[in-house]
N, C-alpha and C positions, 0 to 999 in steps of 0.2 A: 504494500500500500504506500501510494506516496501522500506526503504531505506538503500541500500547497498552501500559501497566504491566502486567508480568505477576503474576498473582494465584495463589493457593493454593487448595486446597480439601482436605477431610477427605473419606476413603469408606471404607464401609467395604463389603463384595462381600454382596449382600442384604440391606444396610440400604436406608433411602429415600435417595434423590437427595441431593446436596451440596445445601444452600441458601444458605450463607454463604461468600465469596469474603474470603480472608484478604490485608490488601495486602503482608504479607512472612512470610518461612517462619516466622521463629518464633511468632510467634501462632497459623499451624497448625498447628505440631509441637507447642505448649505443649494444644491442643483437642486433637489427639490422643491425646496423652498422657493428657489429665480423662476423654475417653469409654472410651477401654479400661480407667483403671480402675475405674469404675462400668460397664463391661460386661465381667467376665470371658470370655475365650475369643473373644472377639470381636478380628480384629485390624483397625485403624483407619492407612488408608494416608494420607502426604500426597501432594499431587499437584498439577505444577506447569502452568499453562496456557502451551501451545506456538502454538498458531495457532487460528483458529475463522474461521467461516463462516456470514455472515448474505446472504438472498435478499432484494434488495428489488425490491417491485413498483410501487411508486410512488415518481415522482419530481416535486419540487414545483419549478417553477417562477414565480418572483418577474418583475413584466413593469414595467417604466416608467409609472407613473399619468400624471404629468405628461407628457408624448409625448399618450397617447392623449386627454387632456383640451384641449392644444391642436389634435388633431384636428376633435374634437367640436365647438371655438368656431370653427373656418373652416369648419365642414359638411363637411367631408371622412370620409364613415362608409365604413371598410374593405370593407364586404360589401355 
């Protein structure tokens, strides 16, 4: 498991998607606070990240150069 800084975000329910991850509350509560009041009636939540889930499909694997190039000089070819 890793552990990551937990980050903030602004939403507001039928606005667009959050794009800016705030790294602590008060700089989201302080955004918050600017967009509601340049958008009356609109209410603007803060909201704090709890866990997330990313799928990877590819995994990179790093191989020893050196190994295979001393193969290559004694003619020893794998396949």
């Amino acid at each position: 498991m890793i552990h990551d800084r937990v980050y903030w975000i602004v939403w507001a329910e039928g606005g667009r998607s959050p794009t800016v991850k705030h790294v602590n509350f008060a700089s989201a509560r302080a955004e918050a606070q600017r967009l509601a009041r340049h958008n009356p009636g609109i209410t603007f939540a803060v909201l704090a990240s709890v866990v997330s889930y990313q799928r990877n499909d590819l995994r990179e694997t790093s191989y020893d150069l050196a190994e295979a190039h001393d193969e290559l000089l004694n003619g020893e070819i794998p396949f």
